[in-house]
DSSP file (Angstrom, degrees, kcal/mol; ACC not computed):
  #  RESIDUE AA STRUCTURE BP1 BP2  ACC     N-H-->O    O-->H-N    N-H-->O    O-->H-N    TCO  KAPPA ALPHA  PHI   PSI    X-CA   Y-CA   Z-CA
    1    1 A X              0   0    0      0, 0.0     2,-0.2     0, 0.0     0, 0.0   0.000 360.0 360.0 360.0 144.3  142.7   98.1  108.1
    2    2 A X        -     0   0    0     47,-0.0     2,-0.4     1,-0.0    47,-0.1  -0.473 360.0-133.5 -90.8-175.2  145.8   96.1  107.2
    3    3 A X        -     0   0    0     45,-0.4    47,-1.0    -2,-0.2     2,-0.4  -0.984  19.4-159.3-127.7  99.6  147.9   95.1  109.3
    4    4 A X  E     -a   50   0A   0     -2,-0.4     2,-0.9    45,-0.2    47,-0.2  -0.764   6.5-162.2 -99.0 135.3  151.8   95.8  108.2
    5    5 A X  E     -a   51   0A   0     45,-1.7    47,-2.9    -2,-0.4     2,-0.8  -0.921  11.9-138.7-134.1  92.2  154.5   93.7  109.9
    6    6 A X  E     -a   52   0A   0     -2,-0.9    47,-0.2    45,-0.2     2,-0.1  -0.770  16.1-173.1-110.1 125.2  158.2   94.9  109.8
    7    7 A X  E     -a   53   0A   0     45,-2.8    47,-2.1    -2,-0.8     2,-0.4  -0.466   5.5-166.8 -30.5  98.3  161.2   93.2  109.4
    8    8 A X  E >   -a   54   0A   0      1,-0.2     3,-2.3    45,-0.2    47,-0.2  -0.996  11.4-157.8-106.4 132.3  165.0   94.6  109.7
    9    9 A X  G >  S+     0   0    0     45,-3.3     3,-2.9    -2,-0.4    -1,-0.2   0.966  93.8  69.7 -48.4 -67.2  167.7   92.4  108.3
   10   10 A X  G 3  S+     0   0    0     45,-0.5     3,-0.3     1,-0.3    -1,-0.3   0.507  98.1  52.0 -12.7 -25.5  170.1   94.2  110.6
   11   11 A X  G <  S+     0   0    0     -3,-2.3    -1,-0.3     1,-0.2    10,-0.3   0.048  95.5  74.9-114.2  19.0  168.2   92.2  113.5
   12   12 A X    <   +     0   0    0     -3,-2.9    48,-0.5     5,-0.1    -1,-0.2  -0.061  58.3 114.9-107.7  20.4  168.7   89.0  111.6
   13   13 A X  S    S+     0   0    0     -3,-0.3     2,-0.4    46,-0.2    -1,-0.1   0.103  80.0  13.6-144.2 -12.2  172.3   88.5  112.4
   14   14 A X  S  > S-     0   0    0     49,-0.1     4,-1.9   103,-0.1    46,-0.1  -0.934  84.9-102.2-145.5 174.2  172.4   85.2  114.7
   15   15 A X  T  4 S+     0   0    0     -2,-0.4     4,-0.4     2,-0.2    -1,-0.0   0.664 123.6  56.6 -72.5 -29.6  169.3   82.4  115.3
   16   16 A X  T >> S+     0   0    0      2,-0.2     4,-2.4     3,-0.1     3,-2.1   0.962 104.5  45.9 -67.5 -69.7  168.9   84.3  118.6
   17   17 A X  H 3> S+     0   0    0      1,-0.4     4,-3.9     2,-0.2     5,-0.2   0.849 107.0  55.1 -22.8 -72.7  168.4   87.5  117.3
   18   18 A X  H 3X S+     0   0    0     -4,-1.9     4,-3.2     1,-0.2    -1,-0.4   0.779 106.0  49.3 -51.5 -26.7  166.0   86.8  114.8
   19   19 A X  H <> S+     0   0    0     -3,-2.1     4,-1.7    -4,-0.4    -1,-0.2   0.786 112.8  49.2 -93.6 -29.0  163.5   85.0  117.0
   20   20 A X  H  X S+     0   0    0     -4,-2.4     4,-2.3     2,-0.2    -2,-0.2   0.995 114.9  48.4 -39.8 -65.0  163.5   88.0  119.6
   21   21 A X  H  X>S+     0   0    0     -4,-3.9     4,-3.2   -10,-0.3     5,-0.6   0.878 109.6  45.5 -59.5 -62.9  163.1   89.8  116.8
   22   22 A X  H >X5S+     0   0    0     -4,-3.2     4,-2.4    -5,-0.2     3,-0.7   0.920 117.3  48.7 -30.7 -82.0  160.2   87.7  115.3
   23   23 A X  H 3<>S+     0   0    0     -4,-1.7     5,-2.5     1,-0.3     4,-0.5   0.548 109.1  52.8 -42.2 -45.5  158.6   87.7  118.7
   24   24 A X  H 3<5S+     0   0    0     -4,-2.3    -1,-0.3     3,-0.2    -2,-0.2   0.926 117.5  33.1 -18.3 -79.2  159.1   91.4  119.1
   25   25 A X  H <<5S+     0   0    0     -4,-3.2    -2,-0.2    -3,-0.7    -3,-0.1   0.793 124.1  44.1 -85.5  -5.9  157.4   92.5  115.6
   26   26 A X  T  <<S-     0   0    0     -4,-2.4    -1,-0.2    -5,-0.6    -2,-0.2   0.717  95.7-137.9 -98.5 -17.5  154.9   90.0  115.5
   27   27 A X  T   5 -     0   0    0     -4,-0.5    -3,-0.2    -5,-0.5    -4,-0.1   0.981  39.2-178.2  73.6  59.1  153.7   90.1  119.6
   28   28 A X      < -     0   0    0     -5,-2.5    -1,-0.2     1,-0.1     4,-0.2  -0.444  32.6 -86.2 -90.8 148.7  153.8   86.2  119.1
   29   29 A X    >   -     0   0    0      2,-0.1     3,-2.1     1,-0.1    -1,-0.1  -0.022  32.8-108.9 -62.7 176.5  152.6   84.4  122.7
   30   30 A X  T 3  S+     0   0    0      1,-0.3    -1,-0.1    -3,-0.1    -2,-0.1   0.942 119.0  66.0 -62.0 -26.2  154.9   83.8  125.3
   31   31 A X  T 3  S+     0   0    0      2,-0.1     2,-0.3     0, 0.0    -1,-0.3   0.176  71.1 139.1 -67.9  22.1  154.8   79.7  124.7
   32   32 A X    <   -     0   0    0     -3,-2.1     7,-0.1    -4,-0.2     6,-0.0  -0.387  50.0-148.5 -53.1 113.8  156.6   80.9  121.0
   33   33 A X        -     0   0    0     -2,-0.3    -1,-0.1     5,-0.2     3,-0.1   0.686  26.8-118.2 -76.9   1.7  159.4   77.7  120.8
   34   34 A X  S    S+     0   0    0      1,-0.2     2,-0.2   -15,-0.1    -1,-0.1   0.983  84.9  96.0  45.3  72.0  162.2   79.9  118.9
   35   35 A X  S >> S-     0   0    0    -16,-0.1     4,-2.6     0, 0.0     3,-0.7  -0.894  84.7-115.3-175.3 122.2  162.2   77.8  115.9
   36   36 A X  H 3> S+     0   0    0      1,-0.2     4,-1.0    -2,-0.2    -2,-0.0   0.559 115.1  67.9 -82.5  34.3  160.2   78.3  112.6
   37   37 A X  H 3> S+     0   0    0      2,-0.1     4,-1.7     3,-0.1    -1,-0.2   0.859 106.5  40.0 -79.5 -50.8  158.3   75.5  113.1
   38   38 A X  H <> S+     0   0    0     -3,-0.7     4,-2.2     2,-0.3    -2,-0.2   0.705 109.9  59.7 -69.1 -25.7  157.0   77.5  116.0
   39   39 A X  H  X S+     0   0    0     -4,-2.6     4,-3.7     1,-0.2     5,-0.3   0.991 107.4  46.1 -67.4 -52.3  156.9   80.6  113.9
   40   40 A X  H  X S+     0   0    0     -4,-1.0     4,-1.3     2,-0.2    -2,-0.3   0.794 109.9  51.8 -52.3 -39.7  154.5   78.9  111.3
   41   41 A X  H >X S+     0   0    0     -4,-1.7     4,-1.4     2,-0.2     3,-1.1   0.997 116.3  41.4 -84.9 -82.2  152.3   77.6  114.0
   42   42 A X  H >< S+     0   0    0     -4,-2.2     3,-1.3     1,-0.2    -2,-0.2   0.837 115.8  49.8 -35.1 -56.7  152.1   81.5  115.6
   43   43 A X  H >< S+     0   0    0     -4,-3.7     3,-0.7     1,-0.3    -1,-0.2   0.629 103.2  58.9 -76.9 -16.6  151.7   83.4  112.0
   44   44 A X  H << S+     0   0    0     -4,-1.3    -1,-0.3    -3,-1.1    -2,-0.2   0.809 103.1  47.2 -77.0 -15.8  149.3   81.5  111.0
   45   45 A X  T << S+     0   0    0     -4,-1.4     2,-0.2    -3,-1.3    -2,-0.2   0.139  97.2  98.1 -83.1  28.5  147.3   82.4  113.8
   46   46 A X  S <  S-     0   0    0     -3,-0.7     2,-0.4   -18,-0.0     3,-0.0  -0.589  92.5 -97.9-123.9 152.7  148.0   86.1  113.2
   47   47 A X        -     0   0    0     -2,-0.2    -2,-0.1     1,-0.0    -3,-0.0  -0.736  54.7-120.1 -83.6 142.2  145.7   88.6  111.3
   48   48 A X        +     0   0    0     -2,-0.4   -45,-0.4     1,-0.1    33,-0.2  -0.092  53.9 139.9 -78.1-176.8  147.7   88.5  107.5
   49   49 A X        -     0   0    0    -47,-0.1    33,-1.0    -3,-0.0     2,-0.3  -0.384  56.1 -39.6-158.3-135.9  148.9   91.7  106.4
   50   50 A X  E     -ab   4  82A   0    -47,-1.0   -45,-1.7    31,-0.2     2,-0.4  -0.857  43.4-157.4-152.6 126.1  152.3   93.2  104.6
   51   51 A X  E     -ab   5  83A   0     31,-3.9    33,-1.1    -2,-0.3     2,-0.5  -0.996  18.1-170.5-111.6 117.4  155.3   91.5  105.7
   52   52 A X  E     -ab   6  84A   0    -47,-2.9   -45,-2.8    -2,-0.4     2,-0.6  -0.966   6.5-165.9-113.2 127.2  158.2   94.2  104.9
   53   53 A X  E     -ab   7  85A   0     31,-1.2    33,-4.3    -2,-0.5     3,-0.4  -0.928   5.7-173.0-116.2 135.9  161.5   93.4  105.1
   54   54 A X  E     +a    8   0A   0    -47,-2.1   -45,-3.3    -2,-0.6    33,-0.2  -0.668  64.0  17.8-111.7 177.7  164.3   96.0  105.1
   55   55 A X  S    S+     0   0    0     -2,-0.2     4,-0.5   -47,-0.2   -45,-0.5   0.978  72.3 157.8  35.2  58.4  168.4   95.9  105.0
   56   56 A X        +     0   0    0     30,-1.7    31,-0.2    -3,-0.4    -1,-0.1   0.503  60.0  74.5 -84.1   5.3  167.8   92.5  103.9
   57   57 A X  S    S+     0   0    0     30,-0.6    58,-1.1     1,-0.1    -1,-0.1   0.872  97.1  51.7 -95.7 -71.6  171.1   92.7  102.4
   58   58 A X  S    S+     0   0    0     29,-0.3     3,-0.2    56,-0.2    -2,-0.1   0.814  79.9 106.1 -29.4 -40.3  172.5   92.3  106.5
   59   59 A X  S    S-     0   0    0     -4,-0.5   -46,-0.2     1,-0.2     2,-0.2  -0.237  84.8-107.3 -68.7 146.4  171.0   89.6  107.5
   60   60 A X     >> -     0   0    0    -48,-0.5     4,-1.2     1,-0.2     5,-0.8  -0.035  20.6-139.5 -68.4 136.3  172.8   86.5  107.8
   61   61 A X  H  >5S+     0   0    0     54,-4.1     4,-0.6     1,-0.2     5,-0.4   0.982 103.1  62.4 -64.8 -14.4  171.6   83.9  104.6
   62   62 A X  H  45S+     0   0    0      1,-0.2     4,-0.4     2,-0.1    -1,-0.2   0.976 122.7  24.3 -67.4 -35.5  171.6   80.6  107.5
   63   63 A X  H  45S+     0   0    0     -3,-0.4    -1,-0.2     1,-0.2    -2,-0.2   0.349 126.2  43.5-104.7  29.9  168.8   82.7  109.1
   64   64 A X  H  <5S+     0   0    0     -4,-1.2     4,-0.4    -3,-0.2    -1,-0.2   0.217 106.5  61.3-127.1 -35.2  167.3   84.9  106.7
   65   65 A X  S  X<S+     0   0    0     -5,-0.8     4,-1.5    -4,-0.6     5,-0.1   0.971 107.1  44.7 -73.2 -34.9  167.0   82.2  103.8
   66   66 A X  H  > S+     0   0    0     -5,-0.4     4,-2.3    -4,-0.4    -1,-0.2   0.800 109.9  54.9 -65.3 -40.1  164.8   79.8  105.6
   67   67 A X  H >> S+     0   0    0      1,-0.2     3,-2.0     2,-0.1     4,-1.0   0.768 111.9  43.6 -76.8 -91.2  162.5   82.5  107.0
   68   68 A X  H 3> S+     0   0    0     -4,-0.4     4,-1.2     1,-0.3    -2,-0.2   0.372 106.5  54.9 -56.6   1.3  161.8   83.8  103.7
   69   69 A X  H 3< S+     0   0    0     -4,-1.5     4,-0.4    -2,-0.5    -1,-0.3   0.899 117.6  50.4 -58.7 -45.2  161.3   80.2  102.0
   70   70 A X  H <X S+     0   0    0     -4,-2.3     4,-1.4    -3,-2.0    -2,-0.2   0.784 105.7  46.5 -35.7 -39.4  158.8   80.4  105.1
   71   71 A X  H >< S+     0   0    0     -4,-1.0     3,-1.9     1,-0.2     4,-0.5   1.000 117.4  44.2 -81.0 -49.8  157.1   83.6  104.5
   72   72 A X  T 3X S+     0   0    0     -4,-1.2     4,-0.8     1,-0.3    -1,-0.2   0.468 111.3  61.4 -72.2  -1.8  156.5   82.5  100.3
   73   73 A X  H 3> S+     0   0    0     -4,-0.4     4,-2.5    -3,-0.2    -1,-0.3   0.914 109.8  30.5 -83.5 -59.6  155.6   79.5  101.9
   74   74 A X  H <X S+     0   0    0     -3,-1.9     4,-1.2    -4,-1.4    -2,-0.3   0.568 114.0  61.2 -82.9 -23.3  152.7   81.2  103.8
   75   75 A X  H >4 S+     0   0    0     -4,-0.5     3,-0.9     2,-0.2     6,-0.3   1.000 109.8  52.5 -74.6 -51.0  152.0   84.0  100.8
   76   76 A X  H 3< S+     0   0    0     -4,-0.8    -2,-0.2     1,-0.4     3,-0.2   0.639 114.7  33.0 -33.1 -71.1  151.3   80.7   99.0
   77   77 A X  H 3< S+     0   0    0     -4,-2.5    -1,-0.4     1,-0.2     2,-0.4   0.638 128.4  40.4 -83.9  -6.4  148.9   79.0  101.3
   78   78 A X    X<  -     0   0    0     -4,-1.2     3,-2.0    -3,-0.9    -1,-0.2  -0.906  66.1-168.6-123.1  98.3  147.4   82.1  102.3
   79   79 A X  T 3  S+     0   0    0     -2,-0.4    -3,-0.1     1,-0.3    -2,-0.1   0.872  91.0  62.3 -55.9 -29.4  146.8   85.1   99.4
   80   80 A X  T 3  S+     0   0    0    -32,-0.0     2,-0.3     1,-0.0    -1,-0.3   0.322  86.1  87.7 -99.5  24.7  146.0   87.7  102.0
   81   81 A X    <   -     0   0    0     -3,-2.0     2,-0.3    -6,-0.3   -31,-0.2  -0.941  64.2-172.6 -61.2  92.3  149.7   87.2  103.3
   82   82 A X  E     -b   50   0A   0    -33,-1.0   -31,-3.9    -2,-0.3     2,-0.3  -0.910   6.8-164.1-120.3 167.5  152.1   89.7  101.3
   83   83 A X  E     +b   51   0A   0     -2,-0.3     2,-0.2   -33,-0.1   -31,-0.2  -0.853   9.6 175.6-132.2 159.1  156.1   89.9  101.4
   84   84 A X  E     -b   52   0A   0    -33,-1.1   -31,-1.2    -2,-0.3     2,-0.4  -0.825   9.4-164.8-166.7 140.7  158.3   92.4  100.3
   85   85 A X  E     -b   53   0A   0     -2,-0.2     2,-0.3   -33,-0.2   -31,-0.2  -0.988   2.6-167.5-126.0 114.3  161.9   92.4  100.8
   86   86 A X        -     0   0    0    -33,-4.3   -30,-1.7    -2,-0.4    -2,-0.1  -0.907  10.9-178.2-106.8 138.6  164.4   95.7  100.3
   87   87 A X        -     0   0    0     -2,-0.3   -30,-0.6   -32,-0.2   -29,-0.3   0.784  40.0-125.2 -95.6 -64.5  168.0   95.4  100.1
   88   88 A X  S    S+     0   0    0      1,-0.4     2,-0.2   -33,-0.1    -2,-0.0   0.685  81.4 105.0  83.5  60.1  168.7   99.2   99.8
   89   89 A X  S    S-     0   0    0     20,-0.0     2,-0.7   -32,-0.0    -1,-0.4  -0.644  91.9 -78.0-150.6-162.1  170.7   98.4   96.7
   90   90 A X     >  -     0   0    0     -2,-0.2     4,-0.5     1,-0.1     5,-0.4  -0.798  50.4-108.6-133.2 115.1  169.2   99.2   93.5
   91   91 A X  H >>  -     0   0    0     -2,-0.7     3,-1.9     2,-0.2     4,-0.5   0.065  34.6-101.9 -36.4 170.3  166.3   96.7   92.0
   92   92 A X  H >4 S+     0   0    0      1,-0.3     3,-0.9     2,-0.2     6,-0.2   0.812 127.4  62.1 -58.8 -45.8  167.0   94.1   88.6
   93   93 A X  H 34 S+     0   0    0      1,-0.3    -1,-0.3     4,-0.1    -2,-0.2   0.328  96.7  49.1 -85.4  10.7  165.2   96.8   87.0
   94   94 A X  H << S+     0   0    0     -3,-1.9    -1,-0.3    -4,-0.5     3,-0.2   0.664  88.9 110.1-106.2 -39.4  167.7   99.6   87.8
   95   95 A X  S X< S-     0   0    0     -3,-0.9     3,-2.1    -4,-0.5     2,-0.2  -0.023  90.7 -83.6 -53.2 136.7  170.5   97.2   86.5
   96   96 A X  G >  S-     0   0    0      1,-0.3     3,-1.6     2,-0.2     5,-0.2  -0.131 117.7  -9.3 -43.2  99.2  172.4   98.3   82.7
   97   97 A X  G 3  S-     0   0    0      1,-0.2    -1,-0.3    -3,-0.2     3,-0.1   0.655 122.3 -72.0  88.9  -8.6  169.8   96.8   80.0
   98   98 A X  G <  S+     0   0    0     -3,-2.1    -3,-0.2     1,-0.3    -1,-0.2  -0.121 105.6 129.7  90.5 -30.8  167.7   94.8   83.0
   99   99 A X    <   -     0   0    0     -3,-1.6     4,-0.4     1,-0.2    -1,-0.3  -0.261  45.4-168.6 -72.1 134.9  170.9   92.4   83.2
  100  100 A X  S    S+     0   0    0      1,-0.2     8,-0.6     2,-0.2     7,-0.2  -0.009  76.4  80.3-112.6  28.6  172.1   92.1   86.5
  101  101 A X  S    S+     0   0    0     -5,-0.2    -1,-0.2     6,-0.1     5,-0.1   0.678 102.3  40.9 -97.6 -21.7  175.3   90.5   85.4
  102  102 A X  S    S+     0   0    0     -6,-0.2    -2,-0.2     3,-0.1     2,-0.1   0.543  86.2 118.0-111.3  -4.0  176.4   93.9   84.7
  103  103 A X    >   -     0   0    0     -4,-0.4     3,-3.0    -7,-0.1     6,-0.1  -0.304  69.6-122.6 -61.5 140.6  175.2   95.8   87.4
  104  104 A X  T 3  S+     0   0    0      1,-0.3    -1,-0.1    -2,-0.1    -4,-0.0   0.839 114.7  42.3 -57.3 -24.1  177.4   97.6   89.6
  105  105 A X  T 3  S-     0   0    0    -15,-0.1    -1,-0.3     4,-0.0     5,-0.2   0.035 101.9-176.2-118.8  42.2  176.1   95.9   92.7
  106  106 A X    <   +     0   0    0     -3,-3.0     2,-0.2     3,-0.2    -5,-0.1  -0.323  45.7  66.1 -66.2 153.3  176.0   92.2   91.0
  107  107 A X  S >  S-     0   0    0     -7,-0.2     3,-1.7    -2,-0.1     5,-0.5   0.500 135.4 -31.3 -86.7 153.5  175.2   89.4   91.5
  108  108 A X  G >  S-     0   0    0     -8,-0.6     3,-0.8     1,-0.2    -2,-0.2   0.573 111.2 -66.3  38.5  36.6  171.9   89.9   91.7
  109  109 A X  G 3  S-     0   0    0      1,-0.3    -3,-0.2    -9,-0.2    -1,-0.2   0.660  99.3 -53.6  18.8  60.5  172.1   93.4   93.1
  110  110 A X  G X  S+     0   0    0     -3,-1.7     3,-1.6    -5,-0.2    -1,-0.3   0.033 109.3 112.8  93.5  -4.6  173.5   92.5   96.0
  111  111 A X  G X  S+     0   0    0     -3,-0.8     3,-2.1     1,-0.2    -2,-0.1   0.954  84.2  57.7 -39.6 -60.8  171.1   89.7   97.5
  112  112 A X  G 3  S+     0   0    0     -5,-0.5    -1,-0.2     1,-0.3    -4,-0.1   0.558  98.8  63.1 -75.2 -11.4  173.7   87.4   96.9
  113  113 A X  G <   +     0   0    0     -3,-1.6    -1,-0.3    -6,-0.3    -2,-0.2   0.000  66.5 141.3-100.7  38.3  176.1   89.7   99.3
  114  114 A X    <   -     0   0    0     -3,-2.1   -56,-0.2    -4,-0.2   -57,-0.1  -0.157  68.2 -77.2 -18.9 116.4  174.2   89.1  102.0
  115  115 A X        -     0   0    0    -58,-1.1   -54,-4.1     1,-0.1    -1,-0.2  -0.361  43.4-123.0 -65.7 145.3  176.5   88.6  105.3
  116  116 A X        -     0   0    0    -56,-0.2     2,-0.2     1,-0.2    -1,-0.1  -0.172  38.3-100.6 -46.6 137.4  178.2   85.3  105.6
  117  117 A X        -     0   0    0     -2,-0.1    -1,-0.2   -57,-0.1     2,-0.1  -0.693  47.1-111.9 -82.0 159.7  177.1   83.9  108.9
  118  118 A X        -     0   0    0     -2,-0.2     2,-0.2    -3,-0.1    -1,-0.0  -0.409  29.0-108.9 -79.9 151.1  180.5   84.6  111.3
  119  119 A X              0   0    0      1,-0.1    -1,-0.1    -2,-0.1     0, 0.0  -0.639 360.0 360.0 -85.6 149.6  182.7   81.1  112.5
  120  120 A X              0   0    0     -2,-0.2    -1,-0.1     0, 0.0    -2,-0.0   0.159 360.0 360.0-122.6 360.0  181.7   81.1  116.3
């Protein structure tokens, strides 16, 4: 059986959040340091799966870009790790011609408008 692991940007919205939130969908032990040093050190001890993330389009890019260098980090060294990320915008391939310069929800159909982390 695989093992599917999901994501919501929405819950990606501070450095706190997300590491509840890791800890949460991944059932990571309690000694988890809230750090992705610590994450890597847990998921790799984890059975690999499907990582889905959705309303990746919320999440803030200081925490969300760094986890997912992480996760391609881990499909990388490990094949029987996969990631898949949904926006809820409309894929490259949806885009006028393929071109995403000319798509209605450019750049890059909408990754790139990804919330701004808030001044604290």
């Amino acid at each position: 059986m695989i093992r599917i692991y999901v994501l919501d940007g929405k819950m990606m919205d501070s450095r706190e959040n997300l590491h509840a939130h890791l800890y949460m969908q991944f059932g990571l032990p309690p000694y988890y340091g809230n750090n992705l040093d610590a994450f890597w050190d847990c998921i790799n001890e984890k059975e690999p799966g499907y990582i889905m993330i959705q309303n990746a389009e919320y999440a803030s890019k200081r925490c969300f870009l760094p986890l997912l260098g992480l996760l391609f980090d881990l499909a990388e060294h490990n094949p029987k790790w996969h990631i898949s990320v949904e926006t809820g915008k409309p894929d490259c391939e949806s885009c006028p011609g393929g071109n995403c310069e000319e798509c209605p929800s450019s750049p890059v159909c909408g990754l790139s408008d990804m919330n701004e982390e808030q001044p604290e």
